[in-house]
N, C-alpha and C positions, 0 to 999 in steps of 0.2 A: 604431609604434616609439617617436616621443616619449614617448607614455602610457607605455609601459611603461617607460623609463627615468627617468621624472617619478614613477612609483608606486613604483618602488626606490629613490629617493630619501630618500623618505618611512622608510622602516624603519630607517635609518643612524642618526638619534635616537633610536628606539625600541629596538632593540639596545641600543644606549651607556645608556640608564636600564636594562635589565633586567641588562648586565653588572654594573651599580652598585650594583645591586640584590641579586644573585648574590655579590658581593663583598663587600657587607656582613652579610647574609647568614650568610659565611664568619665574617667576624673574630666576629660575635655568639656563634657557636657555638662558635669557641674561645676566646674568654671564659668559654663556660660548662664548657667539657671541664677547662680550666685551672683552675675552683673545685673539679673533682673530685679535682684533683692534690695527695696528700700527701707530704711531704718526712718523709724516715725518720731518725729518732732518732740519735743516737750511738752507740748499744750496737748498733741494729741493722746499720749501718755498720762496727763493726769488728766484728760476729760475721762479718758476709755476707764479709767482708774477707777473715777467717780462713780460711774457707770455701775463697775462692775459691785463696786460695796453697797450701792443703793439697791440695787436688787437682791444681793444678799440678804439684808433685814428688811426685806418687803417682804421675800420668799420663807425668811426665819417667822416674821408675824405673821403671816398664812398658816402655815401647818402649826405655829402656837394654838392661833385660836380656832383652827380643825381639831387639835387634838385636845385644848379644855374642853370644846361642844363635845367631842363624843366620849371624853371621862365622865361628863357631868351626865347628858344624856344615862349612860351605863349603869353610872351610880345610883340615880333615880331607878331607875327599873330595876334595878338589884336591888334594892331597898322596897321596892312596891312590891316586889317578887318574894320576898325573905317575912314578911310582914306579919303575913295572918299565921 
């Protein structure tokens, strides 16, 4: 039983250099992902811009007038429904 607690011992350093190891490792690699990384122009920044607000109120007037047609839709038929 000592042995074996005196041989587990032994690994507790060995871990802590491969975590270290593992961890540097890491930041090496994103060092190098981050030279791949291009920061985008101005023009492209406010086209992608324009982009993204136009389709906002396209996608905003869609579900508007989804959601007047099926108020209006409901309201007729709750009213035809409620009637006699």
């Amino acid at each position: 039983m000592a042995k074996a607690i005196a041989v587990a011992g032994d690994g507790g350093m060995e871990r802590a250099k491969g975590q270290w190891e593992r961890f540097t490792g890491f930041l090496g690699d994103v060092r190098s992902e981050m030279r791949k990384v291009s920061t985008p122009s101005t023009t492209e920044t406010r086209t992608t811009t324009a982009v993204v607000i136009v389709t906002v109120f396209a996608f905003a007037a869609y579900f508007w007038l989804v959601d007047f047609g099926i108020n209006q839709s409901l309201n007729k038929l709750i009213t035809k429904l409620t009637a006699h």
